[in-house]
C-alpha positions as CSV (number, residue, x, y, z in Angstrom):
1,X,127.0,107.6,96.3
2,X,123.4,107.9,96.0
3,X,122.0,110.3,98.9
4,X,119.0,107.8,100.2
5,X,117.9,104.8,99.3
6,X,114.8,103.1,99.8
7,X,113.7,100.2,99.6
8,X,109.8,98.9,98.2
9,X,109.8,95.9,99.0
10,X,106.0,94.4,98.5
11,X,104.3,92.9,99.5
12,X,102.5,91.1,95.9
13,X,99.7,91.8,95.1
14,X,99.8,95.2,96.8
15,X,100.1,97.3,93.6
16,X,103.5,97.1,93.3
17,X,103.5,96.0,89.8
18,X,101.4,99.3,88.8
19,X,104.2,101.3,90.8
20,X,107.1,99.4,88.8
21,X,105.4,100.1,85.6
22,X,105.1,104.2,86.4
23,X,108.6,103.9,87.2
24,X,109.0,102.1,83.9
25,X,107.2,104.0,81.6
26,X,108.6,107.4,83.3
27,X,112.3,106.4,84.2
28,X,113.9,108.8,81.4
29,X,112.3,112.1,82.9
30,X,113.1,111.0,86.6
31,X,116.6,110.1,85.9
32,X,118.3,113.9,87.1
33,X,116.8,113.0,90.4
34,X,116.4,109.4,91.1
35,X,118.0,105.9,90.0
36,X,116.0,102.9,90.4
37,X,116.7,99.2,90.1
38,X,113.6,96.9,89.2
39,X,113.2,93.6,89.7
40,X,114.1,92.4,85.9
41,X,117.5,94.1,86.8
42,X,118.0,91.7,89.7
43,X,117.0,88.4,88.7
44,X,120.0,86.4,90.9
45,X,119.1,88.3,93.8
46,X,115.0,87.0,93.2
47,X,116.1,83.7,92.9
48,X,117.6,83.9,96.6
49,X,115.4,86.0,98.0
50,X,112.2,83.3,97.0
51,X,115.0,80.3,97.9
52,X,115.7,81.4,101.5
53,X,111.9,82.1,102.0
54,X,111.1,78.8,101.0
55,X,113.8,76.8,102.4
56,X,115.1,79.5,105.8
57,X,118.8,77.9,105.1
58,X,121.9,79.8,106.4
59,X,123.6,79.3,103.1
60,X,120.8,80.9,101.1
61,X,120.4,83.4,103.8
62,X,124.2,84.3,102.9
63,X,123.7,84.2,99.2
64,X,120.8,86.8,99.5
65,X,122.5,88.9,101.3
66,X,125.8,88.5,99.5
67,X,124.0,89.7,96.0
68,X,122.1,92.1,97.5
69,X,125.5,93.4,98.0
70,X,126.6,92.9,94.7
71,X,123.6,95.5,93.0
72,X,125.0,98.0,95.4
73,X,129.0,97.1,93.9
74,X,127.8,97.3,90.8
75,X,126.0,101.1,91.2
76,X,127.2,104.0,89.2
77,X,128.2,107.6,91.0
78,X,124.3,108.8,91.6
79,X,125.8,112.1,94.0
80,X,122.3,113.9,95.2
81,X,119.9,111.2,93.4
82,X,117.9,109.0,95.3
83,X,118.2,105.3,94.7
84,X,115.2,103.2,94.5
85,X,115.2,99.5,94.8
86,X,111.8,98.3,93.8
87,X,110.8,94.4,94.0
88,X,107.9,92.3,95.8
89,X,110.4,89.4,95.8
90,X,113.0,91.8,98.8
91,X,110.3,89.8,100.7
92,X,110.5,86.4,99.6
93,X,107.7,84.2,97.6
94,X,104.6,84.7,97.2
95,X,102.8,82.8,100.0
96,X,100.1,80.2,98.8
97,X,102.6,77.4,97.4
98,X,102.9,74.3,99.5
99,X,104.6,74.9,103.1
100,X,105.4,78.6,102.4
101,X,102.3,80.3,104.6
102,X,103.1,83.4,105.2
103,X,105.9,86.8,105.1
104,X,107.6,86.0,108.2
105,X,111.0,85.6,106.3
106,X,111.3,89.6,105.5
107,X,111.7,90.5,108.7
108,X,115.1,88.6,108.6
109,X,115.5,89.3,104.9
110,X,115.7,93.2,105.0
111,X,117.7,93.1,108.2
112,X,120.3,91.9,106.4
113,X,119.9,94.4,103.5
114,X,120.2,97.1,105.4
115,X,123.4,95.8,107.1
116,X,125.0,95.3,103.3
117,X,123.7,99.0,102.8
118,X,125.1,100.2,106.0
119,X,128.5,98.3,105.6
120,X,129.4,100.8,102.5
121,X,127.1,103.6,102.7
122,X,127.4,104.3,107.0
123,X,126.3,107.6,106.5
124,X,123.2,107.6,103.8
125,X,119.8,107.5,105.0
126,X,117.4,104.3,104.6
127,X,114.2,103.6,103.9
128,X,111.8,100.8,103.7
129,X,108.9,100.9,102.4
130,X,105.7,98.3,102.3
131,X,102.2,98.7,100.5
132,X,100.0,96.4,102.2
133,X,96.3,95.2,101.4
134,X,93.0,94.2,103.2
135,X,92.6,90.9,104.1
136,X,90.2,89.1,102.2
137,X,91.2,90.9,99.3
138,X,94.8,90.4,99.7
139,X,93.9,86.8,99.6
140,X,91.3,86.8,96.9
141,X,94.0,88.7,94.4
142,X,96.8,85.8,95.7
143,X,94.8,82.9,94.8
144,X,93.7,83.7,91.1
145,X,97.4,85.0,90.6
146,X,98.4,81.7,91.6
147,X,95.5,80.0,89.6
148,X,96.9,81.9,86.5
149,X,100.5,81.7,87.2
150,X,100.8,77.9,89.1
151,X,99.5,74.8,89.5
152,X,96.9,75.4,91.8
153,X,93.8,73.2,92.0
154,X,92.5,74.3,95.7
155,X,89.1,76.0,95.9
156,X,89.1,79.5,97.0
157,X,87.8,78.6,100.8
158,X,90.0,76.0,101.4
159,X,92.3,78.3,100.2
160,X,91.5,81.4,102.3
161,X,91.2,79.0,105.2
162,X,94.8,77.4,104.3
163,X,96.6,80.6,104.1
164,X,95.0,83.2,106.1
165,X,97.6,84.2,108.1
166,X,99.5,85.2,105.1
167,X,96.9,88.0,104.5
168,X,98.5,89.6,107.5
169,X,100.8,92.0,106.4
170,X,100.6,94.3,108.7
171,X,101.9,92.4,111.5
172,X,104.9,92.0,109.3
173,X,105.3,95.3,109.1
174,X,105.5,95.5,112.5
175,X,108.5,92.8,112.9
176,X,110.4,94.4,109.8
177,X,110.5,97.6,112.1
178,X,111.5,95.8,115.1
179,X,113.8,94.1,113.4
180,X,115.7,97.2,111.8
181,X,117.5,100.4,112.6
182,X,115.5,102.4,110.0
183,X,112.6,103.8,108.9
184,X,109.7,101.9,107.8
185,X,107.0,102.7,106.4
186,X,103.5,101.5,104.6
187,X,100.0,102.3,103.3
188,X,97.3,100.7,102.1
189,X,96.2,99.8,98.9
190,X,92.9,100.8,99.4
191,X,93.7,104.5,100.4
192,X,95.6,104.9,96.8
193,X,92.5,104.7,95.0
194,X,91.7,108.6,94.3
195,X,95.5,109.5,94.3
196,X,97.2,110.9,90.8
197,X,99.5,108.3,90.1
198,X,98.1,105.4,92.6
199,X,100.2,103.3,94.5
200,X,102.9,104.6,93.1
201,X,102.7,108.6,94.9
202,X,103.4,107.5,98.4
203,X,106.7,105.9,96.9
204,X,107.8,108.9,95.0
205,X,106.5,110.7,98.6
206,X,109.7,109.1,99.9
207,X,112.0,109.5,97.4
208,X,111.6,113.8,97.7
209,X,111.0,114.1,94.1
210,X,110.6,117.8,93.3
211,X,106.8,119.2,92.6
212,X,108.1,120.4,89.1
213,X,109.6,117.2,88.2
214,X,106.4,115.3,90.2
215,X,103.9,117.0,88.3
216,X,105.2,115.7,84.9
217,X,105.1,112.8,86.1
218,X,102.6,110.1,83.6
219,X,100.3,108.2,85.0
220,X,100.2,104.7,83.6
221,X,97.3,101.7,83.3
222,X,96.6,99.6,85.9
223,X,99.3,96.5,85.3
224,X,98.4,93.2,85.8
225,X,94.6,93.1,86.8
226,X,93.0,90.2,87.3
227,X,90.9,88.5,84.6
228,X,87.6,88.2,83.7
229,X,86.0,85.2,86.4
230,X,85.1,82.7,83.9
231,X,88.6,82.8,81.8
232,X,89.8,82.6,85.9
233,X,87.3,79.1,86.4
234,X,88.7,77.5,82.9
235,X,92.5,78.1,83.9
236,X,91.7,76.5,87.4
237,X,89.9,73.7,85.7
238,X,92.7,73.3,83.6
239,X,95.3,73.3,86.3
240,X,92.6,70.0,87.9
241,X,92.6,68.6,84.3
242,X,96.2,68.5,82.8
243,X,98.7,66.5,85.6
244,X,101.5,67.1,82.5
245,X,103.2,70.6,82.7
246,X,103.3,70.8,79.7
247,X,100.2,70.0,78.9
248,X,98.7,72.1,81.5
249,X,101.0,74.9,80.3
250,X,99.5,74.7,76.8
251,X,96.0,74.4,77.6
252,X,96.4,77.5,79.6
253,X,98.0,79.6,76.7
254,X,95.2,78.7,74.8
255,X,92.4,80.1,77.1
256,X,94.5,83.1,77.8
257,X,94.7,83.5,73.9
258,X,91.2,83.3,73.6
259,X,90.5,85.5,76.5
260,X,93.1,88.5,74.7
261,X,91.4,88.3,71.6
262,X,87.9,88.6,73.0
263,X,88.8,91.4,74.3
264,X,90.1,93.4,71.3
């Protein structure tokens, strides 16, 4: 059994990405001290995880938990490693979509992690973990990510003004801790800036990584910053100009396309 696990469990657009691709890119050297499971490893889980925070049904509820349970099954002896479970999704969607305004399903969410952890691990410490963001940023980064990624068509300020209780993460915080029996912790994107290895060093702060093994350690790109504003403008005008999915999908390739090879 692994001897602590935490969990990093977002929020988007916090960094996490960046910290998943350090892990990524540097998962061979850290593997005599810690395991980790990444999102792309638990794709059934995501799908119930965004379900329940859309819909707040019992029965997705149940399936969350029930395959969160199911990555802990399926774990391999990990005796005096460290077992990191890394995914923005732990906290449900992405807010900015429709009805779904804001984080206040993780609070219920890791609750019921921590009871599937606790039900065959009584003994092994837990962890939760949060990076968080500052508001107007937080929401800035949200709505180009889901200009990119959706079919958004909203202007920024009716955006921000839509969804800005959603930028709040650290009142979620807050609730996750009430709502648990462990520790939580969190730290702000901002205050990762002039650190080593960025967002990612207060995650490996938690998982006791030795200063040998730390210090080898590679630092990797930021992942997944945002574009250029004017490829950013033609995807929204794209997403207002194409009703057709498909449509809409192919226009967008093409201006992403365009905007990769300018860039080479």
């Amino acid at each position: 059994m692994p001897r602590k696990i935490i969990i990093h469990a977002g929020f988007h657009k916090t960094g996490t990405s960046s910290v998943q691709q350090v892990l990524r890119a540097n998962r061979p050297l850290l593997q005599p001290e810690l395991a980790m499971r990444l999102k792309g490893q638990m794709q059934d889980l995501m799908h119930a995880t965004r379900g329940y925070s859309t819909w707040r049904d019992d029965l997705t509820l149940v399936k969350a938990a029930t395959r969160f349970g199911g990555v802990l099954d399926d774990l391999v002896a990990m005796p005096k490693r460290a077992l990191l479970l890394s995914a923005e999704e732990f906290s449900g969607h992405m807010p900015g979509r429709g009805d779904l305004a804001d984080y206040s399903a993780a609070p219920i969410l890791l609750s019921r992690y921590c009871d599937e952890i606790t039900a065959r691990f009584p003994n092994i410490e837990q962890v939760i973990y949060f990076s968080t963001r500052a508001p107007e940023s937080w929401l800035q980064s949200a709505y180009w990510e889901h200009v990119k990624s959706s079919s958004m068509t909203l202007d920024y300020d009716t955006f921000a003004t839509t969804y800005e209780k959603a930028a709040e993460l650290e009142p979620i915080v807050k609730a996750v801790r009430k709502q648990v029996n462990v520790a939580v912790h969190h730290t702000a994107l901002e205050d990762c800036r002039d650190l080593r290895l960025g967002p990612a060093d207060p995650v490996f702060d938690l998982c006791d990584i030795s200063p040998s093994l730390r210090e080898k350690i590679v630092p990797q790109p930021i992942y997944n910053e945002r574009l250029d504003k004017t490829v950013l403008l033609a995807l929204l005008e794209a997403n207002r100009e194409y009703a057709d999915h498909y449509e809409r999908k192919a226009a967008k390739q093409i201006i992403l396309a365009k905007a990769q090879k300018n860039d080479q």
